[in-house]
VOMAR-752652 format. One record per residue (C-alpha): residue in one letter; chain; residue number from 1; x, y, z. Coordinates in pm, 1 decimal, decimal comma, m for minus. Layout:
BEGIN
   resn   chain   resi          X          Y          Z
      A       A    NUM          X          Y          Z
...
//
This chain:
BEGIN
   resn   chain   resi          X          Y          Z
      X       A      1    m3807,2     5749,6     m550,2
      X       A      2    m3887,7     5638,0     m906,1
      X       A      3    m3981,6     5339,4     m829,0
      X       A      4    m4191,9     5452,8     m570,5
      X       A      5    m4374,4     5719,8     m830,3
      X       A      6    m4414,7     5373,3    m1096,9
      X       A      7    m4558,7     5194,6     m755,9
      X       A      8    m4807,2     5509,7     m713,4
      X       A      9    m4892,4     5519,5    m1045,3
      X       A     10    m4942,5     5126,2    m1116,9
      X       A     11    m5171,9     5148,0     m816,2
      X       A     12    m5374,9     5420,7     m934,9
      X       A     13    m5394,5     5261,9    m1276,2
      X       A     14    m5514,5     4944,7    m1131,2
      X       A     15    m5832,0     5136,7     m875,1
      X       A     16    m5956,4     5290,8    m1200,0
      X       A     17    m5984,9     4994,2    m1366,3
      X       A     18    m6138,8     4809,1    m1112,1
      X       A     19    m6339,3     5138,9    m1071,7
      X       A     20    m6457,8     5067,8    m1464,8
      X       A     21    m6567,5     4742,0    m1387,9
      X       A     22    m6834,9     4789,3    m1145,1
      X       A     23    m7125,5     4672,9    m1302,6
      X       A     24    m7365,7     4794,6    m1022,6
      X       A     25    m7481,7     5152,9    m1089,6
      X       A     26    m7743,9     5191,6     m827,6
      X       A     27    m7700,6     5466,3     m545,0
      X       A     28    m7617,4     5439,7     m231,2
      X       A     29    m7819,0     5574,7      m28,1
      X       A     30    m7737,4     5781,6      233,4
      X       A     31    m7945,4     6056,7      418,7
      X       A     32    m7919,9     6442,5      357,4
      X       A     33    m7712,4     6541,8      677,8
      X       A     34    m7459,0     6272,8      549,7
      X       A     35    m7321,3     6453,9      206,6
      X       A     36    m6990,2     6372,9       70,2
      X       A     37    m6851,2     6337,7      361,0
      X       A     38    m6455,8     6428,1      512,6
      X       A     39    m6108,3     6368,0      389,1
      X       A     40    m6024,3     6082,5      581,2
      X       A     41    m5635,8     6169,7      627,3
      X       A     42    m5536,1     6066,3      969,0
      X       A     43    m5275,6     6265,8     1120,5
      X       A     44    m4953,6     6275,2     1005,7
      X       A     45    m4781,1     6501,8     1288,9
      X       A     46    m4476,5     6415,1     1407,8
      X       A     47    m4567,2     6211,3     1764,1
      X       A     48    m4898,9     6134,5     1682,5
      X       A     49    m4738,2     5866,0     1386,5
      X       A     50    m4545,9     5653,4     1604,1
      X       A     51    m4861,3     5475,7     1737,6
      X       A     52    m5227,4     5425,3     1715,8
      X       A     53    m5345,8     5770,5     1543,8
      X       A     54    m5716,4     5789,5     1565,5
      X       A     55    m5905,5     5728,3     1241,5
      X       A     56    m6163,2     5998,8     1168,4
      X       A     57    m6505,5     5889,4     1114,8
      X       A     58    m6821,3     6115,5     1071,1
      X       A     59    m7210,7     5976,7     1003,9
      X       A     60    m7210,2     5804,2      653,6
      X       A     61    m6879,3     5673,4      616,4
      X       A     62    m6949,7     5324,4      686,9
      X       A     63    m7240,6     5263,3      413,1
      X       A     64    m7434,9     4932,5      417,3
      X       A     65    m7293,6     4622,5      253,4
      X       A     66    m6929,3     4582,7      173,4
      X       A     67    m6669,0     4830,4       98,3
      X       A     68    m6259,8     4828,8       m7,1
      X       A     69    m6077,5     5132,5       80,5
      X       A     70    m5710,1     5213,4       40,7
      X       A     71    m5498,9     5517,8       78,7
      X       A     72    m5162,5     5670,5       68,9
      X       A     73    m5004,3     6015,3      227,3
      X       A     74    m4663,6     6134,1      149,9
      X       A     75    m4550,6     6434,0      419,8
      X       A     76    m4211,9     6634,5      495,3
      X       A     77    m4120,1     6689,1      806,2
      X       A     78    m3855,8     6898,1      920,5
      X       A     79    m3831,7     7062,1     1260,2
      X       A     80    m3513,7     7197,8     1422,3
      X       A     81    m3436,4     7342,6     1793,2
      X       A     82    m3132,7     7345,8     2018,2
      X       A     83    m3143,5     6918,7     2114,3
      X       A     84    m3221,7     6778,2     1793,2
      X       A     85    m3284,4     6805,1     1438,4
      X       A     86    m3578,9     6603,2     1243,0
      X       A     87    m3522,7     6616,0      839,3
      X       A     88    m3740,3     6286,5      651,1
      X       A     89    m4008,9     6196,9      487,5
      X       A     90    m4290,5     5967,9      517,9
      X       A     91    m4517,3     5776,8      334,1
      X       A     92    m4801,9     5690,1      532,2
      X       A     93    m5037,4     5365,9      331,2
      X       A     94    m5358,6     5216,0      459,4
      X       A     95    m5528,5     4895,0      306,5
      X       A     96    m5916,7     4849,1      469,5
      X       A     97    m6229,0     4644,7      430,8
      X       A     98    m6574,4     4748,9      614,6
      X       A     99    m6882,3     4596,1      612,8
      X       A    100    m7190,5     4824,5      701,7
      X       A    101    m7416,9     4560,7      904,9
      X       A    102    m7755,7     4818,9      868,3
      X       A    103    m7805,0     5159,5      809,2
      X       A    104    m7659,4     5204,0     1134,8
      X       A    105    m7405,9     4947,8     1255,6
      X       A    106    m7074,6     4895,0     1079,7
      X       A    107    m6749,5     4735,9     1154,3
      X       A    108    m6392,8     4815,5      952,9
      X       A    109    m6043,2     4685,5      946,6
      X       A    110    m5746,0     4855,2      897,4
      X       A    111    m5410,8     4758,5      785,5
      X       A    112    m5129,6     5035,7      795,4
      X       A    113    m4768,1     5106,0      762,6
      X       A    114    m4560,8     5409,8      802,0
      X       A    115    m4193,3     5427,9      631,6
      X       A    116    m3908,3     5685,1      652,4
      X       A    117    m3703,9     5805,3      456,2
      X       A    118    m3536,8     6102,5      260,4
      X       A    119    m3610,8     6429,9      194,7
      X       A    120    m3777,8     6392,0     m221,6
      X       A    121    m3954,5     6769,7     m164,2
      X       A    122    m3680,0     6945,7      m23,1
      X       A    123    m3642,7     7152,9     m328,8
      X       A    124    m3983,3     7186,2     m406,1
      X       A    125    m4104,8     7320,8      m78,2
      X       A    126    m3723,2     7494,1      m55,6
      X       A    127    m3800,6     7702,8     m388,1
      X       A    128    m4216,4     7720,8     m318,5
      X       A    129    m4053,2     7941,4       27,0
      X       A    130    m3819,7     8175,5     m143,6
      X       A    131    m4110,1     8239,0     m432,0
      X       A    132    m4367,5     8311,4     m146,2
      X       A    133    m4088,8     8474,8       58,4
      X       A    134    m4115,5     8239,4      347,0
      X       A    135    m3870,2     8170,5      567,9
      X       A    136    m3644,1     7866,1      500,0
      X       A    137    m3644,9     7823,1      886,2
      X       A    138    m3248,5     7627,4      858,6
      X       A    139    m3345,6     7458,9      614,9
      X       A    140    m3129,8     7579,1      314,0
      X       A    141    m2846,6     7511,4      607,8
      X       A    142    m2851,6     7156,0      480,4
      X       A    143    m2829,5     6957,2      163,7
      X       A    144    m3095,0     6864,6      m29,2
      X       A    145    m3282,6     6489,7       27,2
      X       A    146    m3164,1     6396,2      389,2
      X       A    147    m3251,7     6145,0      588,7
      X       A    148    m3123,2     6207,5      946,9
      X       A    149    m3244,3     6260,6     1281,4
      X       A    150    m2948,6     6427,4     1490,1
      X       A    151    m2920,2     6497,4     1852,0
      X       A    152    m2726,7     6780,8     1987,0
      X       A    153    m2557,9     6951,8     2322,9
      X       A    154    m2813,2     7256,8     2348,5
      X       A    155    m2490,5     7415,8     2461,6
      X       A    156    m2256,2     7350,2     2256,4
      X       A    157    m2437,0     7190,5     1967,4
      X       A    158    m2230,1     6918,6     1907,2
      X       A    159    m2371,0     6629,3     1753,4
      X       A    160    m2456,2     6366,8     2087,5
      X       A    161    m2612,1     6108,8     1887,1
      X       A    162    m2756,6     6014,5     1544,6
      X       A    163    m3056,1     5767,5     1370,0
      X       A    164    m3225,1     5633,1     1080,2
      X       A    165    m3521,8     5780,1     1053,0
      X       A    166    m3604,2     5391,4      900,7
      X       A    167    m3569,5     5348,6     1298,4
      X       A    168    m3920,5     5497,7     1353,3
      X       A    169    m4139,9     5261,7     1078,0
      X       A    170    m4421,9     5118,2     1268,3
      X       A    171    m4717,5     4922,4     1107,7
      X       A    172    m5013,9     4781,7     1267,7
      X       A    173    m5410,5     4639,9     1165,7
      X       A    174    m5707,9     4832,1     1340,7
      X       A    175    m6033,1     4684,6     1417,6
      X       A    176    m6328,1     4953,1     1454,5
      X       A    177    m6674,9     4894,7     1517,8
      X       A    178    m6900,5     5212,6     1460,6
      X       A    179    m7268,6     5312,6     1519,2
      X       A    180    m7464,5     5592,1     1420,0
      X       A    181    m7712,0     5736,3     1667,3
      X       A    182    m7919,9     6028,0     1495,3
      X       A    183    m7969,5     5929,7     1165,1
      X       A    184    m8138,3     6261,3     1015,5
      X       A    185    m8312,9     6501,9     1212,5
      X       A    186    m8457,1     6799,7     1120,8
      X       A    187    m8282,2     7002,2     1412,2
      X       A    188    m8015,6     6824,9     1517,5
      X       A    189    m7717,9     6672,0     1346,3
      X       A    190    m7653,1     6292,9     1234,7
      X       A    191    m7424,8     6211,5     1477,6
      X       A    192    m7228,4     5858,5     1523,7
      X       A    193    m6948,4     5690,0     1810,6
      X       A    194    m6726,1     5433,8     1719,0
      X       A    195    m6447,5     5299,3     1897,2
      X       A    196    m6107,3     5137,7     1733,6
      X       A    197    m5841,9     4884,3     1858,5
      X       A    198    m5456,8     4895,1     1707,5
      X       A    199    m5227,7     4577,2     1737,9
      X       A    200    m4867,6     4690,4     1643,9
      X       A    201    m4664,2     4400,1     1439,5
      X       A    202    m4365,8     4684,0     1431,0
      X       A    203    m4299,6     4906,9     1616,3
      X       A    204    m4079,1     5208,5     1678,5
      X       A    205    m3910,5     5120,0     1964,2
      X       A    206    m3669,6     5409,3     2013,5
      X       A    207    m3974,3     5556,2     2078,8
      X       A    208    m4209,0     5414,6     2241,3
      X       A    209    m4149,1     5081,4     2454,6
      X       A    210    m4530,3     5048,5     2555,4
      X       A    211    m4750,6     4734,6     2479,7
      X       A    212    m4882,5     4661,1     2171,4
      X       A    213    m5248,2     4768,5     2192,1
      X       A    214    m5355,5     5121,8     2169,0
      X       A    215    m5718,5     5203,7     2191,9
      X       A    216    m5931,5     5504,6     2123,2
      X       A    217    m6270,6     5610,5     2096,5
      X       A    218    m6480,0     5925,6     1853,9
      X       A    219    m6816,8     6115,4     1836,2
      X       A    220    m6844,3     6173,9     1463,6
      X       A    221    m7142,3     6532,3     1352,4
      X       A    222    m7275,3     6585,6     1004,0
      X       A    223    m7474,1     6880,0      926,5
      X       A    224    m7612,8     7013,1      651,1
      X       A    225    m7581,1     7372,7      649,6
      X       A    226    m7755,9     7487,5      304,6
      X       A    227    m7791,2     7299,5       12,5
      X       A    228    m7450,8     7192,3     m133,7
      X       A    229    m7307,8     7300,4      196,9
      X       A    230    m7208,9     7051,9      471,4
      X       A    231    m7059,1     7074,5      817,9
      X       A    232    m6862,6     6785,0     1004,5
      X       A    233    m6715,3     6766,7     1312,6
      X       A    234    m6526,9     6451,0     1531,0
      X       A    235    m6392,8     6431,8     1895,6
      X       A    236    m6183,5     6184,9     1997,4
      X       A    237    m5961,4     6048,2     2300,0
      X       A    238    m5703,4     5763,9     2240,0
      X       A    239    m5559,5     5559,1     2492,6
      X       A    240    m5237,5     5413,7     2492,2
      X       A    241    m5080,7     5096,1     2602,7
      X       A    242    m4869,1     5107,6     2979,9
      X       A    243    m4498,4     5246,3     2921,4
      X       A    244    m4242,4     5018,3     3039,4
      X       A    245    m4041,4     5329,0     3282,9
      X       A    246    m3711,3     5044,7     3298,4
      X       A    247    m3599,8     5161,5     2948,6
      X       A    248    m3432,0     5508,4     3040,9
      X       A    249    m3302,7     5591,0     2654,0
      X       A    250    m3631,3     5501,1     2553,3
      X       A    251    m3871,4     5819,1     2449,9
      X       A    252    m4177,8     5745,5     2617,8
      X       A    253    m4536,3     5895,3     2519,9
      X       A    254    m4797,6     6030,4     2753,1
      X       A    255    m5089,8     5771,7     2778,0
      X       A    256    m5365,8     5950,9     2624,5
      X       A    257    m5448,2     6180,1     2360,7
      X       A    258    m5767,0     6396,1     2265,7
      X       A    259    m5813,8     6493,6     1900,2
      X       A    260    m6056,9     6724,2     1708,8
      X       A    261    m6210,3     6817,2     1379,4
      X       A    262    m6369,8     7074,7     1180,6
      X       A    263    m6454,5     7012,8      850,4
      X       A    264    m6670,7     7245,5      591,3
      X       A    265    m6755,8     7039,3      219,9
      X       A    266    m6912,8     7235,4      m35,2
      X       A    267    m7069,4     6974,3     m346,3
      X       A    268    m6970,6     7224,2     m672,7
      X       A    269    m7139,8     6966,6     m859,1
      X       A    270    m7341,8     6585,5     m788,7
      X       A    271    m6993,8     6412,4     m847,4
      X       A    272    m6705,1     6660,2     m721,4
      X       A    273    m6699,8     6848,6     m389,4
      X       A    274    m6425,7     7028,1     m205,8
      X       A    275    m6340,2     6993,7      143,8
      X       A    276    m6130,3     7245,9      358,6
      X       A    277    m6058,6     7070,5      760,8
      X       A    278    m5861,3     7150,4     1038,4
      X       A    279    m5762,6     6888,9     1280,6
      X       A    280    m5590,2     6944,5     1583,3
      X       A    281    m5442,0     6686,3     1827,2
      X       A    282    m5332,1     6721,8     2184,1
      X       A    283    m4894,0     6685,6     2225,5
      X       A    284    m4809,4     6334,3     2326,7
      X       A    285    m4465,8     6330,1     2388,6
      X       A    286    m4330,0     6433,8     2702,4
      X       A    287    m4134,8     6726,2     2781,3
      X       A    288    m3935,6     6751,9     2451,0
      X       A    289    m3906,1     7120,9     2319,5
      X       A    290    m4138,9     7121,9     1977,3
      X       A    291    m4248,4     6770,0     2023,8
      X       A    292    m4448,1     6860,4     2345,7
      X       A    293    m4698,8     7101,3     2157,5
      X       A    294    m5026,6     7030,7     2002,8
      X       A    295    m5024,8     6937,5     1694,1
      X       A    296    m5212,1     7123,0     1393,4
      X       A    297    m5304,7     7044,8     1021,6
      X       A    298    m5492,7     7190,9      767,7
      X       A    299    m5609,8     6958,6      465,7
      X       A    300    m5758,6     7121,2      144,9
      X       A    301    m5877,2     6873,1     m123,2
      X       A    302    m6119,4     6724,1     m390,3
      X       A    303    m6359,1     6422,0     m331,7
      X       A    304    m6448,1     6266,5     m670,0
      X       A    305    m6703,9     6033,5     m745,7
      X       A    306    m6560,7     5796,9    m1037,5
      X       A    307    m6897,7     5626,2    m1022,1
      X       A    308    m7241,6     5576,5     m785,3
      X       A    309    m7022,5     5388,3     m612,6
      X       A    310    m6639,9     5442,7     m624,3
      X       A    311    m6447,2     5768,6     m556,9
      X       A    312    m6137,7     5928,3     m526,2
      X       A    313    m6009,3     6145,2     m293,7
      X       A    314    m5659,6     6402,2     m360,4
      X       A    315    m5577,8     6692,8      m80,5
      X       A    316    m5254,7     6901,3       38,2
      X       A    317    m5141,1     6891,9      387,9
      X       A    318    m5026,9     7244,3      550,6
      X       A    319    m4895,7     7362,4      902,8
      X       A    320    m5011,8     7668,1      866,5
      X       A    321    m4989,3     7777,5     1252,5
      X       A    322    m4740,0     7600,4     1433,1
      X       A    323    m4391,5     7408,3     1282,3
      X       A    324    m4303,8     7234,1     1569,7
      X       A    325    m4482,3     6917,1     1586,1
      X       A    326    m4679,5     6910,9     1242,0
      X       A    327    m4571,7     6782,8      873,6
      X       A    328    m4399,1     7067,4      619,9
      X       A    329    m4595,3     6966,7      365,6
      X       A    330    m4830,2     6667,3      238,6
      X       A    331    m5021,9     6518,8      m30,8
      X       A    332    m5301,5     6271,6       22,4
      X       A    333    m5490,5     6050,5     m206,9
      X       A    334    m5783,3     5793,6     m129,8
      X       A    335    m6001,1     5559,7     m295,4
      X       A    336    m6307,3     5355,1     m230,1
      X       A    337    m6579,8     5146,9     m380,5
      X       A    338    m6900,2     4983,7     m233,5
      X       A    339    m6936,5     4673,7     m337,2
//
């Protein structure tokens, strides 16, 4: 885990300075129903990560010319019921390029990767419970930094079967092509679709034993409500590739999922806003106690604008109304620059 904090930090050293050398100061610019946008954090509940999870794309993301994006998201999970116990972590990192064609038309592509492994917050969330006198749930049952995922007799809870949770790293690259309809109207919101392609090069097969190529499709809202005050919204529906049935021990997913988001950024000043969302994504695993229920996540954070044309973005991930199929507890951060 140390290395991994040196590997944070040498990356975060190395966006700033590439953030100081910009040389172009002009603004982008962008129309007043865009604002500072969402926190782009796809979701990081348990099902939804073990294929194509939708990225989340409102009116103004996509900016024109060329932009370099990349991101990292660090969750617990831990979720326990009578068949199976789920104790890991992941760290969830995305490398992308897009290239905003007009004012209107812009393409993006996506490389990502998802790894497991143990439990680094256990303590910290473990003592942030007993200080806010929340239940530990089983948790304080176990040791501290585990990496397991058990399967038990519901009767008799002996253990059936266990795995690495390295057994569930999947990585792919994402092409998405985006386009916004209603630019600004005085009315109406800016409002976008875009639609997004996901070749796996790993996959976890445990899992899922379906093709490759997932596909899914968003409607992206901007709004603003008052000055300083902006509303965002996105629906989506994801498609995935055909399940091979042959594979018995393999956990198969349902073919489709529909997400949605609700997002509410208020600008405190030109360069920092903060963003408070709630996304929620339909269950996609099939008839698996906690795994089969929607999923729900609420991200609070900071957008910072480094410069006119680079920012950083830093949020917390909370499960707030359901543990079952959702991440403990996450952190987030993002950056970008237009080139």
């Amino acid at each position: 885990m140390k290395a991994m904090f040196s590997c944070l930090s040498t990356l975060l050293f190395v966006l700033l300075t590439l953030t100081a050398q910009v040389v172009r100061a002009d603004e982008v610019l962008a129309g007043p129903d865009h604002g500072p946008g969402i926190l782009n954090v796809r979701s990081q509940s348990i099902g939804q990560s073990f294929r194509l999870t939708l990225p989340l794309l409102v009116p103004g993301d996509i900016p024109r010319g060329f932009q370099v994006f990349s991101q990292a998201t660090w969750t617990n999970v831990w979720a326990e019921e009578s068949s199976y116990l789920l104790d890991y972590e992941m760290l969830d990192t995305t490398l992308g390029f897009s290239y905003g064609i007009s004012d209107r038309l812009g393409i993006s592509v996506v490389m990502d990767k998802r790894s497991y492994f143990g439990g680094e917050m256990d303590g910290f969330i473990q003592g942030f419970h007993d200080l806010a006198g929340i239940d530990q749930n089983g948790r304080d049952d176990y040791s501290k930094g585990r990496a397991a995922i058990t399967f038990f007799d519901p009767d008799t809870r002996a253990v059936v079967e266990e795995r690495s949770p390295g057994d569930l790293n999947n990585q792919g690259i994402s092409l998405l092509v985006n386009y916004t309809v209603i630019q600004d109207h005085p009315i109406l919101p800016a409002v976008n679709i875009y639609g997004v392609t996901r070749y796996a090069f790993e996959k976890a097969d445990f899992i899922s034993n379906g093709d490759e190529v997932d596909m899914g499709a968003g409607l992206g809202f901007a709004k603003q409500v008052v000055p300083r005050l902006h509303a965002y919204g996105v629906l989506g529906y994801t498609i995935y590739g055909s399940q091979d049935e042959t594979k018995k021990e393999v956990i198969n997913l349902k073919n489709y999922q529909v997400t949605g988001l609700f997002a509410l950024a208020w600008s405190a000043t030109p360069k920092l806003t903060a963003v408070a969302q709630y996304l929620h994504s339909s269950s996609v695993v099939e008839e698996i106690e906690g795994l089969k229920e929607a999923s729900h996540e609420v991200h609070l954070g900071l957008k910072y604008k480094v410069s006119p044309r680079t920012g950083l973005n830093l949020s917390f991930i909370e499960n707030i109304i359901t543990m079952d199929n959702s991440p403990d507890f996450g952190i987030h951060l993002g950056w970008f620059m237009s080139l």
